[in-house]
DOBA-903341 format. One record per residue (C-alpha): x, y, z; residue in one letter; residue number from 1. Coordinates in Angstrom, 1 decimal, padded with zeros to 4 digits, always signed. Last residue first. Example, Ala and Ser with C-alpha at 12.3 -4.5 7.8 and 13.67 -1.06 7.14 Angstrom:
2
<rec><xx>+013.7</xx><yy>-001.1</yy><zz>+007.1</zz><loti>s</loti><zaro>2</zaro></rec>
<rec><xx>+012.3</xx><yy>-004.5</yy><zz>+007.8</zz><loti>a</loti><zaro>1</zaro></rec>
***
This chain:
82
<rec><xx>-068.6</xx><yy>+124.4</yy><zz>+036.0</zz><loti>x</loti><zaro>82</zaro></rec>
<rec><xx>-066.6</xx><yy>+122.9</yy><zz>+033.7</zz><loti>x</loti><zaro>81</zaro></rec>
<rec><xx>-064.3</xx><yy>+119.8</yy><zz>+034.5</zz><loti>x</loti><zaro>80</zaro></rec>
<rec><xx>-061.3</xx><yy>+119.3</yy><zz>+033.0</zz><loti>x</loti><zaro>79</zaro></rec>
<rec><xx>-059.3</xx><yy>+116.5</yy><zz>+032.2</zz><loti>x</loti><zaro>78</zaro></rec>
<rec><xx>-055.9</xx><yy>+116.7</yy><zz>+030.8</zz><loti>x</loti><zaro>77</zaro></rec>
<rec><xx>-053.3</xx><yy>+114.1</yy><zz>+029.7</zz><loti>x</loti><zaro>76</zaro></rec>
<rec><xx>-054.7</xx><yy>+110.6</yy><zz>+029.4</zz><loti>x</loti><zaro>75</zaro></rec>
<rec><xx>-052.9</xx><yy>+108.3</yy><zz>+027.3</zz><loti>x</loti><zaro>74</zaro></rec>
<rec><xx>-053.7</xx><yy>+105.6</yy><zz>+024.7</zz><loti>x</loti><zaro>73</zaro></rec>
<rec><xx>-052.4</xx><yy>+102.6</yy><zz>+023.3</zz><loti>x</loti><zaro>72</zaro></rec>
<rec><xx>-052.8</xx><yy>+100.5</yy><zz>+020.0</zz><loti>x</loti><zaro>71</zaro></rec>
<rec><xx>-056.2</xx><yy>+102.2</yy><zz>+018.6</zz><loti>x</loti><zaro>70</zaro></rec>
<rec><xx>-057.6</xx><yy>+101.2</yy><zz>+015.2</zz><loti>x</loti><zaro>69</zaro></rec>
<rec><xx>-058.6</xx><yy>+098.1</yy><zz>+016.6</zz><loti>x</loti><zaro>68</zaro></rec>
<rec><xx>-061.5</xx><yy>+099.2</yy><zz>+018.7</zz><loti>x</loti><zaro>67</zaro></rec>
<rec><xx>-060.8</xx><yy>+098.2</yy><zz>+022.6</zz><loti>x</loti><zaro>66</zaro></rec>
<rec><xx>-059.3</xx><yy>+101.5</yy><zz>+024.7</zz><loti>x</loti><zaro>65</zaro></rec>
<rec><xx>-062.4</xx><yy>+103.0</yy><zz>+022.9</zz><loti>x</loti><zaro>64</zaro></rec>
<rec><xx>-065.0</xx><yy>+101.3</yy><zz>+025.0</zz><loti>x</loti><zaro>63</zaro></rec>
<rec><xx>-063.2</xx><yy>+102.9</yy><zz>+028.1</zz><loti>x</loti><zaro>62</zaro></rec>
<rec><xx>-063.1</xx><yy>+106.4</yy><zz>+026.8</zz><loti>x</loti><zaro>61</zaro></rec>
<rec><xx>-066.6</xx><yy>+106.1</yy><zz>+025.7</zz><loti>x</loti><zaro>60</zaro></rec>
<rec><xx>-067.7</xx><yy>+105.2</yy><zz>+029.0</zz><loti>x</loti><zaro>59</zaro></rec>
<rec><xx>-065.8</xx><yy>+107.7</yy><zz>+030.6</zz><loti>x</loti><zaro>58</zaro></rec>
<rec><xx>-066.6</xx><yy>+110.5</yy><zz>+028.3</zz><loti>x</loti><zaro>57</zaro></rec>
<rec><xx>-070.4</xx><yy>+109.2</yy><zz>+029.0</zz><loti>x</loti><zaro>56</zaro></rec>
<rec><xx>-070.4</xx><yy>+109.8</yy><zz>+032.7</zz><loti>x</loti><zaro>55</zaro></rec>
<rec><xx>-068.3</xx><yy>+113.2</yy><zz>+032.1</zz><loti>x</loti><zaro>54</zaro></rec>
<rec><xx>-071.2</xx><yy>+114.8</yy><zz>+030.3</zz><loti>x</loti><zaro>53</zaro></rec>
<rec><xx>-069.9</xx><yy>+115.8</yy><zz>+027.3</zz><loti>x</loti><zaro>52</zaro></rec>
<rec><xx>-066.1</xx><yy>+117.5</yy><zz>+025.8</zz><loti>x</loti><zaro>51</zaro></rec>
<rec><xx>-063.6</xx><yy>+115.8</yy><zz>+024.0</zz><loti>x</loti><zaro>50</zaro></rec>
<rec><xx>-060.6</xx><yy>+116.9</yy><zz>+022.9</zz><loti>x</loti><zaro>49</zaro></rec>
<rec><xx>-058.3</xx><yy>+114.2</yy><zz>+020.7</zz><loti>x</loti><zaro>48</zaro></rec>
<rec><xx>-054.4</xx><yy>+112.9</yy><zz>+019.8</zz><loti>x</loti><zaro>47</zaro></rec>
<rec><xx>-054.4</xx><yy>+110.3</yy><zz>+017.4</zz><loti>x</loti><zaro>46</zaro></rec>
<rec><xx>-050.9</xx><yy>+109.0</yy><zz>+016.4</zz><loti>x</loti><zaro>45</zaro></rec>
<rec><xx>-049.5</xx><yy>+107.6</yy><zz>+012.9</zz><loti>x</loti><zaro>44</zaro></rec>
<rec><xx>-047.8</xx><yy>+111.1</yy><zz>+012.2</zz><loti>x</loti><zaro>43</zaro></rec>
<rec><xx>-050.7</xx><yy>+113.1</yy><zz>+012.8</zz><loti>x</loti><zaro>42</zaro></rec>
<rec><xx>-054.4</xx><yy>+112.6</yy><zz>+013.2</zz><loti>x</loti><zaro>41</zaro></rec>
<rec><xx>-056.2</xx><yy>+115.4</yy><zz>+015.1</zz><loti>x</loti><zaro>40</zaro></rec>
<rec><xx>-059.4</xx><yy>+114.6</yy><zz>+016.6</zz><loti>x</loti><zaro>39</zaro></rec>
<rec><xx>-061.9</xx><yy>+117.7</yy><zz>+017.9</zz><loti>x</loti><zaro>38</zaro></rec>
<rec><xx>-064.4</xx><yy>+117.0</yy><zz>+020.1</zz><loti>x</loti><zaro>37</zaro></rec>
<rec><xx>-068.4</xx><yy>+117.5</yy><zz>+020.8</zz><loti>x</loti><zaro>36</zaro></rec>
<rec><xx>-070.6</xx><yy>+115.0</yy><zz>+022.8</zz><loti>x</loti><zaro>35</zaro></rec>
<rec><xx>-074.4</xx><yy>+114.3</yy><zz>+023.0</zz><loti>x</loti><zaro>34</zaro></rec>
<rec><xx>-073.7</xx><yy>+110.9</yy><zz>+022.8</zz><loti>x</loti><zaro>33</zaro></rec>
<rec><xx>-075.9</xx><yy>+109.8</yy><zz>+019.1</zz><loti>x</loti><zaro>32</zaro></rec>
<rec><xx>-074.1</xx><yy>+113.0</yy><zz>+017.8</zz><loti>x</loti><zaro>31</zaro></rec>
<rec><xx>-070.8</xx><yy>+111.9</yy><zz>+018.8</zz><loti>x</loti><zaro>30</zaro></rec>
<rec><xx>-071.2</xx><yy>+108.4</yy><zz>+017.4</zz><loti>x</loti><zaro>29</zaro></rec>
<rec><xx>-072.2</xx><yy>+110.1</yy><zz>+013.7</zz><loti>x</loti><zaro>28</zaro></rec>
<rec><xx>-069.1</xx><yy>+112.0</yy><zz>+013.6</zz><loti>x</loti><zaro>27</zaro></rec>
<rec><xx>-067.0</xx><yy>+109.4</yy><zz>+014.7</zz><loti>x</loti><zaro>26</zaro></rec>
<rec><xx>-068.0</xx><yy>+107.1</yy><zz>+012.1</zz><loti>x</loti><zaro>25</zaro></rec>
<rec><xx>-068.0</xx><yy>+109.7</yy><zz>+009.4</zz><loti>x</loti><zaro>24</zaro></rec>
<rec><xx>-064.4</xx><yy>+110.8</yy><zz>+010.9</zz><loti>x</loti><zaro>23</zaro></rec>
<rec><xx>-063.1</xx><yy>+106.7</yy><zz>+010.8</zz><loti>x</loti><zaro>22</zaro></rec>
<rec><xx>-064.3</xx><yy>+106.3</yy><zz>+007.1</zz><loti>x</loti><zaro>21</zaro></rec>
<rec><xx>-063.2</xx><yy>+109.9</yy><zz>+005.9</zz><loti>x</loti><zaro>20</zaro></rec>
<rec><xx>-059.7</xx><yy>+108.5</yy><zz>+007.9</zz><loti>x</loti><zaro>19</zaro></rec>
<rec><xx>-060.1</xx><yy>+105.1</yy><zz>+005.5</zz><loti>x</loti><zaro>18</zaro></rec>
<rec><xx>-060.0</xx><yy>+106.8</yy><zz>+002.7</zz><loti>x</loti><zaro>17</zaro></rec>
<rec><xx>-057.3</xx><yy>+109.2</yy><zz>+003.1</zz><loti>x</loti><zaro>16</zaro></rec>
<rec><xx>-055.2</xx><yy>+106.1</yy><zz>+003.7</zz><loti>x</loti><zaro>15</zaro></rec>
<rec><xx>-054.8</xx><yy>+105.5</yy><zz>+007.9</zz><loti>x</loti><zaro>14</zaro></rec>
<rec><xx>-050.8</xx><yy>+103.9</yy><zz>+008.8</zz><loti>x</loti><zaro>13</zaro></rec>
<rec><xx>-051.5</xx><yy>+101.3</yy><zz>+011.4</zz><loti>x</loti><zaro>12</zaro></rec>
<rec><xx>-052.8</xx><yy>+100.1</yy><zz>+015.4</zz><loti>x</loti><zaro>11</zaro></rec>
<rec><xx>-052.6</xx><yy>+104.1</yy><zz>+015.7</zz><loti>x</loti><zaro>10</zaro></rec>
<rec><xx>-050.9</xx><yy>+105.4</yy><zz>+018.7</zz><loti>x</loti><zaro>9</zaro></rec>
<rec><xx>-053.2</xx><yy>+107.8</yy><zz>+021.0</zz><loti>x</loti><zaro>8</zaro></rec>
<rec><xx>-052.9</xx><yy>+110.6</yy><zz>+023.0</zz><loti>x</loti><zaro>7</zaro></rec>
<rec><xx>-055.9</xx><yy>+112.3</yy><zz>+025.1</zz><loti>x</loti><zaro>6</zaro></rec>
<rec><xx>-057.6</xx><yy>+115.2</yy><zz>+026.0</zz><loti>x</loti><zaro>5</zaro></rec>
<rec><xx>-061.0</xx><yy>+114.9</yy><zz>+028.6</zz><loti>x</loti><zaro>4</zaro></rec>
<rec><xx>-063.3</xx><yy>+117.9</yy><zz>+029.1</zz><loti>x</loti><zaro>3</zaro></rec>
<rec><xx>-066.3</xx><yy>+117.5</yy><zz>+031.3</zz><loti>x</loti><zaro>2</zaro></rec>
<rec><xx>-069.5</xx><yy>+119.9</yy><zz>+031.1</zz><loti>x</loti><zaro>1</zaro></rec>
***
C-alpha cells in the first residue's frame, strides 16, 4: 500500500455544482483504480491523500498534472506501507 499527499492550485473558483461534478468524477475513477483518498477543496486549492498500489498513484499523479482544473501541484508526503 503507497500513500501519496499532495497540494494543488485550482486553474478557477469551483461552484457547488461543479465540485459534485469533479467528486462524481473522482469517485467513479477511484473505483475503476483500486484506490481510496480523501480531497479537500479550500480556498481555491486542492490538497488530497491517496492511497493504492504505488504503480498506479504514479500514473495517476502524472495524468493529473494535465486536466484543466489543476494549475500546479506539490508533492509533500509519500509513504509506503508495509
Amino acid at each position: 500500500m503507497y500513500t501519496l499527499t499532495y497540494e494543488s492550485v485550482a486553474a478557477k473558483e469551483f461552484s457547488n455544482s461543479e465540485m459534485d461534478e469533479l467528486l462524481q468524477k473522482a469517485r467513479s475513477n477511484n473505483l475503476k483504480l483500486e484506490i481510496t483518498g480523501c480531497l479537500i477543496y479550500y480556498m481555491g486549492g486542492f490538497i488530497q491523500v491517496l492511497e493504492g498500489e504505488k504503480e498506479v498513484i504514479k500514473n495517476f499523479i502524472q495524468k493529473s498534472r494535465s486536466i484543466s482544473v489543476i494549475e500546479k501541484s506539490i508533492c509533500f508526503q509519500t509513504t509506503t506501507l508495509k
